[in-house]
N, C-alpha and C positions, 0 to 999 in steps of 0.2 A: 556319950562322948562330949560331955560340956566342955571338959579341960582341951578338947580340941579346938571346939569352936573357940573359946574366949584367944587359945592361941592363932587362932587364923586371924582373929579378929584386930588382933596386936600388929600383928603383920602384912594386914591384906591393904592394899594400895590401888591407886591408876594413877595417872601419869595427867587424866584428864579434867582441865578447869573447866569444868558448865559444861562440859562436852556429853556427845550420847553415849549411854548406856545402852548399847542393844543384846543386852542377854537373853540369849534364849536358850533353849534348855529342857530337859529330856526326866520324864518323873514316869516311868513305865510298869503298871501295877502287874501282881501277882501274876503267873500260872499255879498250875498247879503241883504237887510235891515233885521234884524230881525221888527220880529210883534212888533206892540203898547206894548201887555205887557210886552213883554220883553225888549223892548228898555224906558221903561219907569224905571222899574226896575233897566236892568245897565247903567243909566243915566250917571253915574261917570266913567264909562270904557267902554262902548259899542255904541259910539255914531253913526253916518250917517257913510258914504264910507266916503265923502269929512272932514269932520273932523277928522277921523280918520287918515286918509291918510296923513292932514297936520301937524295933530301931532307929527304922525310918522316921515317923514322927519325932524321936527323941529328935532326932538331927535338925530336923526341918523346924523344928519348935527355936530350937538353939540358935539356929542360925538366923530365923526370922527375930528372935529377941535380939542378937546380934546387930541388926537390920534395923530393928524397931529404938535400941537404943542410939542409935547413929541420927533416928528422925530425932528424936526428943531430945539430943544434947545438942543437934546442929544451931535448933536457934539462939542460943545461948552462948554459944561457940563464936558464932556469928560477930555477936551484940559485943563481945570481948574485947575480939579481935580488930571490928573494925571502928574508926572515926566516922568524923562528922562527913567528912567529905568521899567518904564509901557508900554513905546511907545519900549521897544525891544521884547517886547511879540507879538508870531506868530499870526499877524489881521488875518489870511485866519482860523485857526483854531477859534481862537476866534468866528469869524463871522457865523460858519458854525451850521446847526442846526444838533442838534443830531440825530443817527439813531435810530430806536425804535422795539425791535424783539417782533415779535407777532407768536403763536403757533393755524393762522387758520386752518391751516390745518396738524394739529397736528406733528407737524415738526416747529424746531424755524425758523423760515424767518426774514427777515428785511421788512418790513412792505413795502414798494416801490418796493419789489418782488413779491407782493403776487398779484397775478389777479383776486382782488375779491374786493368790497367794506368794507372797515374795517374801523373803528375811533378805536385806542387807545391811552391811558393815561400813562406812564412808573409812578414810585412811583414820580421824582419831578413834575413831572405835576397835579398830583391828589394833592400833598400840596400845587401848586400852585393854584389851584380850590378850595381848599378848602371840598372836597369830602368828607361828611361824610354821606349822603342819598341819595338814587335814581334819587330826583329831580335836585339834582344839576348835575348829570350825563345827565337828562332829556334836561338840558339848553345848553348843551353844544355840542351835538352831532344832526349833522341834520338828520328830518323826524326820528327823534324817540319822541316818547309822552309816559309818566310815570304817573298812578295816583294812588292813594292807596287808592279808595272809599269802606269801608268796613273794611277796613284794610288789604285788600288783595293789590295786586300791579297788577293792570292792566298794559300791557304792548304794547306798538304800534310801530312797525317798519316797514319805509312806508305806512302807513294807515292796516297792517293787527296784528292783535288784539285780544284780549278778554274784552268786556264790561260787564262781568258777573262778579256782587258784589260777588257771594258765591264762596265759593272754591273747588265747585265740578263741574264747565268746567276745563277742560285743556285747557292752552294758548298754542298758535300757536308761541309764542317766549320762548323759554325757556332759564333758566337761570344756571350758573355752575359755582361751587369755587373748585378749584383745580380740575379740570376735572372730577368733580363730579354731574351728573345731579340735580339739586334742584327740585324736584316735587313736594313737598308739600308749598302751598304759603305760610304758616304761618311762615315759617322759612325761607325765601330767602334771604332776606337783612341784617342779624342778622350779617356778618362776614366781613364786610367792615369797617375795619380796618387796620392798616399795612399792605397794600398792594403792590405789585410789581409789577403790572397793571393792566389794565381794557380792556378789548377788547368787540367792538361791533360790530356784525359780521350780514351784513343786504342781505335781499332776503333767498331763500331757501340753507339750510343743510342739504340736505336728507339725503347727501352720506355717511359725514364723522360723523355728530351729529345725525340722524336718525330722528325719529317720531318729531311731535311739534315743526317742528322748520321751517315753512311755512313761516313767516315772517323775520327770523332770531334769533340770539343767543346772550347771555350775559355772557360775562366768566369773572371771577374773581379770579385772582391768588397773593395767600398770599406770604408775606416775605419769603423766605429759610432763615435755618440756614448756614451761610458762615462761611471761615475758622479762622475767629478773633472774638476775646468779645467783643461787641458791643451792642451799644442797645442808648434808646431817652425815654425823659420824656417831654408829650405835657401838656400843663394844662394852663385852657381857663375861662373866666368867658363873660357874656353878658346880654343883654338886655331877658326880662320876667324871670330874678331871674336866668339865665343859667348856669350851671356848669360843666366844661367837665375833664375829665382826659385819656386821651391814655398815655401806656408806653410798649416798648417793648426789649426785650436784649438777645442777641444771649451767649449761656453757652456752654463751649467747654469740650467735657468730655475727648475725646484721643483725639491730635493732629492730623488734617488730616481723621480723622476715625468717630469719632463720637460728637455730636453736638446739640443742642437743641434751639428753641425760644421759646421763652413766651411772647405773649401780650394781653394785655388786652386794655379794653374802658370804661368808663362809661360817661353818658350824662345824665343832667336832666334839666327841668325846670319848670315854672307854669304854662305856657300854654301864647297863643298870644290873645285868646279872654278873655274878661269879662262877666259872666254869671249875669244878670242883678234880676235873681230869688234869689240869695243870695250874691249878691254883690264880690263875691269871682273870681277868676282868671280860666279858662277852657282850654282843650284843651293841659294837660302836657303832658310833656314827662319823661321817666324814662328808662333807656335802661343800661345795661351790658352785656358783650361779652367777654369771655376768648377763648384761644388760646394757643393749644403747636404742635408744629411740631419737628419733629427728625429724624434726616438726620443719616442714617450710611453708610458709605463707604468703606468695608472691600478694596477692591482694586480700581482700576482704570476702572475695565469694569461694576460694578455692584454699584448701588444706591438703598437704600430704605430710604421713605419717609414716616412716621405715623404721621399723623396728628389728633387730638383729639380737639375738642371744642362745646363750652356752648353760650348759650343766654338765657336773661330773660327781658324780656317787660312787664312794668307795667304802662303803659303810660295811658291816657284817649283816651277812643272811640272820634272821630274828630267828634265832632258837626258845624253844621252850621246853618242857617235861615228858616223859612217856608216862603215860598214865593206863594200867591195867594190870596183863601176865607182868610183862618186862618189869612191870616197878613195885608190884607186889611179893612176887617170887624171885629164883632164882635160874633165870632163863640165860644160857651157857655158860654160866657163872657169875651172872652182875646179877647185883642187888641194887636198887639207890640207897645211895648216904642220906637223903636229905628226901624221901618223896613224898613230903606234905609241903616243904617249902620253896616258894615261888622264887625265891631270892636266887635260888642258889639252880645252875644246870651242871650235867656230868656229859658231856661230847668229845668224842676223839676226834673229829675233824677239827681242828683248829686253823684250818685256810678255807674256814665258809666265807663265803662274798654275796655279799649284794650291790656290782657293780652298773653302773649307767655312765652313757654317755650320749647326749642328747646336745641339737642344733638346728634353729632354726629361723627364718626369716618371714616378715610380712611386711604389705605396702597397704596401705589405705589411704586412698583420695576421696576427697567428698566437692561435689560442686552446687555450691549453691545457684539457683537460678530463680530467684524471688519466691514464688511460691511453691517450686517442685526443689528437691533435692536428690542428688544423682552419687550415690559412693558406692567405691567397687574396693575389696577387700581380697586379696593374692596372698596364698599363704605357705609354704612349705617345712615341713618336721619332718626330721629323721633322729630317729632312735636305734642306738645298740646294746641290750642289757647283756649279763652273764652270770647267775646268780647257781650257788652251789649251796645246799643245805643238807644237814645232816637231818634228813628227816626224822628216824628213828629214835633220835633224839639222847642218845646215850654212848657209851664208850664200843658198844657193839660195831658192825658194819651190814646192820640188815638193811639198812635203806637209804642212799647215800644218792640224788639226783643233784644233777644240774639242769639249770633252764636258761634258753640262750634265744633270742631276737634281734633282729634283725627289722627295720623298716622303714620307710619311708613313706610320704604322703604329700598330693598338690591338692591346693582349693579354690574355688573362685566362688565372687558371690560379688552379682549387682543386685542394686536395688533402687528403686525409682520411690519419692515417698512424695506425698502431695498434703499441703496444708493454706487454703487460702483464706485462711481467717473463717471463713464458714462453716456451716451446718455440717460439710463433708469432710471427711479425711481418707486418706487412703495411703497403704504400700505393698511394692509389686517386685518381685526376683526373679533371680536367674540363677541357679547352684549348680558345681559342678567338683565331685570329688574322686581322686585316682588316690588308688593306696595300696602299695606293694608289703606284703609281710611274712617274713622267715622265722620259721620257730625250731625247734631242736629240745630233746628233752633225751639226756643218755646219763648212766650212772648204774651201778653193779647192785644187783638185788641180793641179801641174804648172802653175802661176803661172808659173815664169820661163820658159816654153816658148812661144815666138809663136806665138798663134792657137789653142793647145791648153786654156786652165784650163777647169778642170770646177770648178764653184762647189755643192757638196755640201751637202743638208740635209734629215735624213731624222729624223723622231722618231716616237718610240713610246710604247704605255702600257702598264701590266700592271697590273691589280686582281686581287688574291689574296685567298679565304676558305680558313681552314683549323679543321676541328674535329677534335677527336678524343675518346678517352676512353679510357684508362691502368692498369693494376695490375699490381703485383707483391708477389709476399709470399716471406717466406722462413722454412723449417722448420728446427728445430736435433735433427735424428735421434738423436744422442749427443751427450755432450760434447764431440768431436771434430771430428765430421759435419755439417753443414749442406745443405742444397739448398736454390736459388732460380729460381724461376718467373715469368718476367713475360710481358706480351701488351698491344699497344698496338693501336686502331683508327683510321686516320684518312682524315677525307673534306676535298677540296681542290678546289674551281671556282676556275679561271683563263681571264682575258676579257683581252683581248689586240688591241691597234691598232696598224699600223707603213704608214707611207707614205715613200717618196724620192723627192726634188727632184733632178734636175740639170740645170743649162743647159750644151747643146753648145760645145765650140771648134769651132776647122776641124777636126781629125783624128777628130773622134767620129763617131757612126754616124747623127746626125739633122745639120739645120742649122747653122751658126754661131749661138748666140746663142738659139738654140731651150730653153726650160725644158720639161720632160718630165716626167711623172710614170713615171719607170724601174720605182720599187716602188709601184703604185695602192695607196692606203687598204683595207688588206685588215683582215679582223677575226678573229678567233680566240674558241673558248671550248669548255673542254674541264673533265668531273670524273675525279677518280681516286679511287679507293679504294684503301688500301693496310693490311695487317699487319707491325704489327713485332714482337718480344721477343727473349726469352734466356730459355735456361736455364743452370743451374753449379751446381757442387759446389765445397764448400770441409773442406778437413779440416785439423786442426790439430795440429801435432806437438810435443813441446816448450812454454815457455815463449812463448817469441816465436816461431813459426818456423809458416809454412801453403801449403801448399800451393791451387792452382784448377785447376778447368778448365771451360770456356764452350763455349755454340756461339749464338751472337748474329744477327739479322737485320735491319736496317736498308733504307731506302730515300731517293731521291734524286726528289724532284719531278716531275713533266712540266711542259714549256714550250714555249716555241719561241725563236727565234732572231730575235729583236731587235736582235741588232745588225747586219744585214744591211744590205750600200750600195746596189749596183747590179745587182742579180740576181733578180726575184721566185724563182726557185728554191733560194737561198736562207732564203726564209722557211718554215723547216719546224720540223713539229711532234718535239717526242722524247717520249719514253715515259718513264716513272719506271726508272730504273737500283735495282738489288737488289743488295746486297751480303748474304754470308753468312759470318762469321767462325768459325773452330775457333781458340782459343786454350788455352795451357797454361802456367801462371804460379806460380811459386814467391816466396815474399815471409819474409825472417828474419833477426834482428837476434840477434848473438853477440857473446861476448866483455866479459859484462859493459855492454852496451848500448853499444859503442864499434866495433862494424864493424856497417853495414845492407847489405843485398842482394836488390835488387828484379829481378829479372828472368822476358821471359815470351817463347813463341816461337808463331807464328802463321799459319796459312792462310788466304787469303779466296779466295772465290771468286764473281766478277763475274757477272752478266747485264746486257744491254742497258746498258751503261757507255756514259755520255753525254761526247760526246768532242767538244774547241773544235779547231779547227781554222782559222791567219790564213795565208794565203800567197798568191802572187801571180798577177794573174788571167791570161787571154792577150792582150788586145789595152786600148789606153787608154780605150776604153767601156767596159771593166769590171775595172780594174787590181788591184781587188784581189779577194779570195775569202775571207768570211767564212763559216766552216760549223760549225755544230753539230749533231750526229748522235748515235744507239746504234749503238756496237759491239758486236758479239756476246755475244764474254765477253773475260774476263781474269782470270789469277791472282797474286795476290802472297803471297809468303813472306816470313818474317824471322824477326828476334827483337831484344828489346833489354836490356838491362843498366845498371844504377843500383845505384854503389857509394857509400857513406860511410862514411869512419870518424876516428874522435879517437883516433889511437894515442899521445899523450901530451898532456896538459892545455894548452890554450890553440893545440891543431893541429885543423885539419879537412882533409882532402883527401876527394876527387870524383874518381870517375869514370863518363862514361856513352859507352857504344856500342851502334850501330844497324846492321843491317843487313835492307836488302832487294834481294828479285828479286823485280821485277813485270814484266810483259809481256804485251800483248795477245797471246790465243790463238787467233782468230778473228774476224779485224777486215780486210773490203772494206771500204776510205772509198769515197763515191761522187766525191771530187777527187784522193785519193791515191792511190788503188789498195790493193793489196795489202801490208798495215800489221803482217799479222800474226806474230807476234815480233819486231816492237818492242818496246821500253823504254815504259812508262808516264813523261810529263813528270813531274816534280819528285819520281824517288827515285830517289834517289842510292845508292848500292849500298854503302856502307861511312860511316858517319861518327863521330865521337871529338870527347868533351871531355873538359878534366883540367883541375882545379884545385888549388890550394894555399893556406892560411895561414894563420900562427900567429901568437899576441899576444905580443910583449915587454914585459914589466914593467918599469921606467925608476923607477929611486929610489923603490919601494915604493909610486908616486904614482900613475906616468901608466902611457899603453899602448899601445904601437905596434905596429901590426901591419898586414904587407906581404902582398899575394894576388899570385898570377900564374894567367893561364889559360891554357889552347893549345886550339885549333878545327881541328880537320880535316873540311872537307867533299868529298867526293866527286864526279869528272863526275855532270854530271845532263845530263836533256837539257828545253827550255825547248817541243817542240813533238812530237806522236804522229808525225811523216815524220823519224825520228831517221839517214833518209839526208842531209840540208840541213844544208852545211858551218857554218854556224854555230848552229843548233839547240843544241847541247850546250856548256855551262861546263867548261871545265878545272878540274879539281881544284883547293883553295886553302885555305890554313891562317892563322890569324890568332893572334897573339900578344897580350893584354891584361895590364894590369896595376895594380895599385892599394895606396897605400901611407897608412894614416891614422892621428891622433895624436890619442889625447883624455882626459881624465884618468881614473881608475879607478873614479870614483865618478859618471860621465859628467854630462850638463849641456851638453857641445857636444863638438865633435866637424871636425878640420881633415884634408882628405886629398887627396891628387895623384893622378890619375887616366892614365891613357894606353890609347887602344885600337890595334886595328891596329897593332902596332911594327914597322913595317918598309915600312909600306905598303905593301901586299899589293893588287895590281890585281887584280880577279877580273870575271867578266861573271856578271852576276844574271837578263836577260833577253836576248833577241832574235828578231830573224825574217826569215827569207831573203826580200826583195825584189826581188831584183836585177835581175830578167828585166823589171819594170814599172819602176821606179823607178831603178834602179841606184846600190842599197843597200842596207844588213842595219843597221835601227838596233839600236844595242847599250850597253846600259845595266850601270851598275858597281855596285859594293858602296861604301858607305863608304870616305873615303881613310883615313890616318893621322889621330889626333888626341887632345889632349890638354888637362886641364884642372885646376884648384885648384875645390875647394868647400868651403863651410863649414855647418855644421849647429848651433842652438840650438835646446835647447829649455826649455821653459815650463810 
């Protein structure tokens, strides 16, 4: 694909002068062949090892020459562009990449301090990414995988996960906007917008983030109001009809004292497929998001910070393809028109929704008292989704669900933190979480089948207490040497309510027309107690340059299995899964602060691993098989690598790779059998990003500067029975690019964007049906697309 690259290369941009480049990025080597049908299926993206592999290199060649000639023209570029009084500006500052403070451990650090595996984004790196969904956070940080099947956001760091479409598992990564846990899925992504960074924090968080956070953490932290009027007006148009508007402005009410932001977003478009049932456009989006924070400062020891904001999502439910009987034959009369191609879907439901509405509030105080500090952070979310999908995926009415939540959530959290210039440090909490949650999942099974629909409706409740209590301190042995010790307690009651409705066809196991209580009102309620911490050593070598090594303990909830249809034996209890991490991490910045190098490599080792389980049932009283279970154990391996550097003024290139083996080691399903040495869903064995760009100076005035990215992700596979022909994603590599123009003294800011160049078909989810339903719905990535935006600011 040269003729692509040279065109990305034409086109590829950021927005960013000297700014960082933090690309990281996903390059996920081989498995091995998928089965006939599947490799027949992704013909167009999943071919043999060996073609794959030489594709791959084509690309990565191309794109690194791309890269390579962006170094070799820059200094020449350079030497053009500028005068005499350009060449008196400090090259060492110039040259040198920015520092980036990140709050892992809830303490601001400089990111090259911290002894622990982190990727963060500060605000110009996220506009130079382009940040405005999960996924593109997904492409850029290694061994992390993001998919939103359901419209929940499954999340994967290092291969540990939640593959469960409904939103009554807890994920083992959790996620948090201004230090506020996000529990409920319907609402997590709704506030990525003006943001001041992005931190991803991988391996376990017992100590300091507590419960759920086994795999690692996602924090998201909004713009402060600062001490000036300030503010930016983004406004975007693009490809499938797209229209975007961000704007945000800091309001100053007292001088010094008191202070206010407002931002807002809205995004919309018609959608990237073509619904071939009514000729009309599928798959839109529609999305708004307000925002106010307010800073007051009576003095210089005390900050509070109230933050209030809204989301509203009226986007369509994501359709995709049927892939098997349904789309190869002619099962009650449909055929597809199109069933090789991604572009196009054929659904009779055309009032699918993926609707949210989400709100919520926080306060944070912090009191400084000379060498101790004292903040307490109060938080409340409540979310409402309503999401309706034509699962089936075609003009048919065999599978037609809605899924509906309901919930709310309070949180508290003190913390005592101690720093008195000395050898010790130390911080110490107090957590405290209530979380009410309603679920509902009802919709008509095998509608166009005479005599057969099953009219489905089953809802659940879950009320969760969680307390705990926190510390860690850390000792500075030498000046070199460090040790840190932490240890979390926590105590968790979960009360639990699930009942299903079904009324018989002729083919089910009761009456025609008979309503049954299949799952009786059953009740649940269970407490856990659980330990977490770490301990680590950190030595420091050089200038810039340190050395870690950890051994972490985290843990994963009990529940049950709520999302169960037709089975009371599927309503079963799990145990809290235990994850225990060995990591070893090196972190150092050479060369005059113009090459960084963060890399770390890693063991975990599983207990009682909580595993989702959607496949097909045996007969049409119970078509399908929803299971959550503990696996015995499991281990996973890797390591990952984050590279940056400015090897001449006005360049940034990135690079990031991932790689894991995970696989259960001892894992009976009680529906699958014998599991053990499978692949753990969503980790991908190999994955790569790379980036590039540099600024051109343009008549001493203005500055253009062009970025290209490249994405390589790796088979993965999408369900634990990694025998099931379509379980697993073919490998797929994406091209981005971005080109922007803005004067040198900035004030606005014009740039052309393109993602996907080539359109790149890839399958993001799915799951073998075929034996009930006869189908594998199977859901895509992003198509190609492209767009103009404009940025002022104020």
């Amino acid at each position: 694909m040269p003729e692509i690259a040279t065109a990305a290369l034409v086109g590829a941009g950021s927005r960013c002068r000297g700014g960082w480049l933090a690309a990281h990025g996903d390059w996920k080597g081989r498995q091995e062949e998928s089965p006939r049908r599947l490799r027949k299926f992704l013909s167009k993206h999943s071919k043999t090892k060996l073609r794959v592999w030489e594709d791959s290199v084509k690309k990565i060649l191309t794109a690194s020459a791309a890269i390579a000639a962006l170094v070799i023209a820059a200094p020449y570029s350079a030497a053009i562009a500028q005068d005499a009084s350009d060449q008196a500006k400090d090259e060492t500052t110039a040259r040198r990449l920015p520092s980036v403070s990140v709050t892992a451990r809830k303490t601001s650090e400089n990111i090259q301090d911290v002894p622990l595996s982190v990727s963060a984004f500060d605000a110009e790196a996220i506009a130079d990414f382009g940040f405005t969904d999960s996924l593109a956070i997904d492409d850029q940080v290694p061994n992390l995988e993001i998919k939103t099947f359901g419209g929940n956001p499954n999340i994967f760091i290092r291969g540990v996960g939640n593959n469960d479409f409904n939103a009554t598992t807890v994920s083992p990564v959790s996620i948090y906007s201004d230090d506020v846990l996000q529990g409920l899925t319907g609402g997590q992504m709704m506030q990525m917008f003006d943001l001041e960074r992005v931190e991803v924090l991988r391996g376990p968080q017992g100590t300091l983030f507590g419960r759920n956070t086994t795999g690692g953490a996602i924090n998201f932290y909004s713009r402060k109001p600062g001490d000036t009027q300030e503010g930016y007006v983004r406004m975007g148009i693009g490809s499938y009809n797209r229209t975007e508007l961000e704007a945000a402005g800091t309001v100053i009410a007292i001088d010094g004292k008191l202070g206010t932001r407002f931002a807002g977003r809205m995004v919309s478009d018609d959608g990237d497929r073509r619904n071939l049932y009514n000729g009309e456009r599928a798959n839109a989006t529609d999305l708004a998001s307000l925002r106010a924070i307010t800073r007051y400062t009576p003095n210089d020891d005390v900050e509070v910070l109230w933050n209030i904001h809204y989301g509203k999502d009226r986007s369509d439910y994501q359709q995709g393809k049927p892939v098997g009987t349904i789309n190869g034959g002619n099962v009650l009369g449909y055929v597809d028109p199109a069933p090789d191609d991604a572009k196009f879907i054929n659904v009779n439901r055309t009032d699918n929704r993926h609707h949210a509405d989400t709100w919520g509030t926080n306060l944070a105080i912090t009191w400084d008292f000379g060498d101790y500090t004292l903040k307490s952070v109060t938080g409340y979310e409540d979310v409402e989704t309503d999401y309706l999908g034509d699962i089936d995926q075609s003009p048919l009415s065999l599978d037609e669900l809605r899924f509906q939540q309901d919930g709310d959530q309070i949180s508290q959290e003190f913390n005592l933190s101690y720093d008195g210039g000395g050898d010790l440090t130390w911080i110490s909490g107090l957590y405290y979480l209530k979380e009410d949650f309603h679920y509902r999942t009802s919709g008509p099974l095998f509608g166009d089948v005479p005599s057969a629909t099953l009219p489905l409706d089953a809802e659940s409740q879950r009320d969760t207490k969680t307390y705990a209590v926190f510390g860690e301190a850390t000792y500075q042995l030498t000046d070199a040497l460090s040790l840190t010790g932490g240890l979390r307690y926590t105590s968790e009651e979960k009360d639990a309510t699930l009942d299903s409705l079904l009324t018989y066809g002729a083919f089910g196991t009761q009456p025609a027309g008979l309503t049954v209580p299949i799952i009786p009102e059953t009740s649940r309620s269970d407490e856990w107690d659980a330990w977490s911490g770490r301990v680590l050593a950190k030595y420091e070598f050089g200038a810039d340059s340190m050395v870690y090594a950890s051994v972490s303990r985290g843990f994963r909830s009990g529940g049950y299995n709520l999302g169960a249809f037709f089975d009371p034996n599927e309503l079963t209890k799990v145990d809290p899964e235990y994850l225990t991490s060995y990591e070893l991490g090196l972190k150092t910045t050479i060369l005059d602060d113009r090459l960084r190098a963060n890399m770390a490599v890693f063991k975990y080792d599983y207990t009682d691993l909580q595993v989702f389980t959607f496949t097909q049932g045996s007969s049409t009283a119970n078509p399908i098989v929803i299971a959550l279970e503990n696996a015995a154990d499991a281990e996973v391996s890797g390591f990952e690598g984050e590279f940056t550097a400015v090897p001449v003024d006005g360049m940034n290139l990135s690079l990031g790779i991932g790689y894991l083996d995970a696989n259960y080691q001892n894992y009976i399903s009680l529906i699958a059998g014998d599991l053990s040495g499978n692949r753990l869903p969503g980790a991908p064995e190999w994955n790569i990003n790379f980036a590039g760009q540099q600024d051109f100076t343009i008549a001493n005035r203005w500055v253009m500067t062009p970025r290209l990215e490249y994405v390589f992700v790796d088979q993965r596979y999408f369900d634990s029975n990694e025998l099931e022909a379509i379980s697993s994603g073919g490998s797929h590599e994406l091209v981005n690019a971005r080109l922007s123009f803005a004067p040198q003294d900035g004030g606005w800011e014009v740039a052309l964007w393109a993602k996907n160049i080539g359109d790149e078909q890839y399958v993001v989810d799915a799951a073998d049906l075929t034996a009930t339903f006869g189908f594998i719905p199977t859901y895509y990535g992003p198509r190609e697309s492209w767009g103009i935006e404009a940025r002022i600011e104020f």
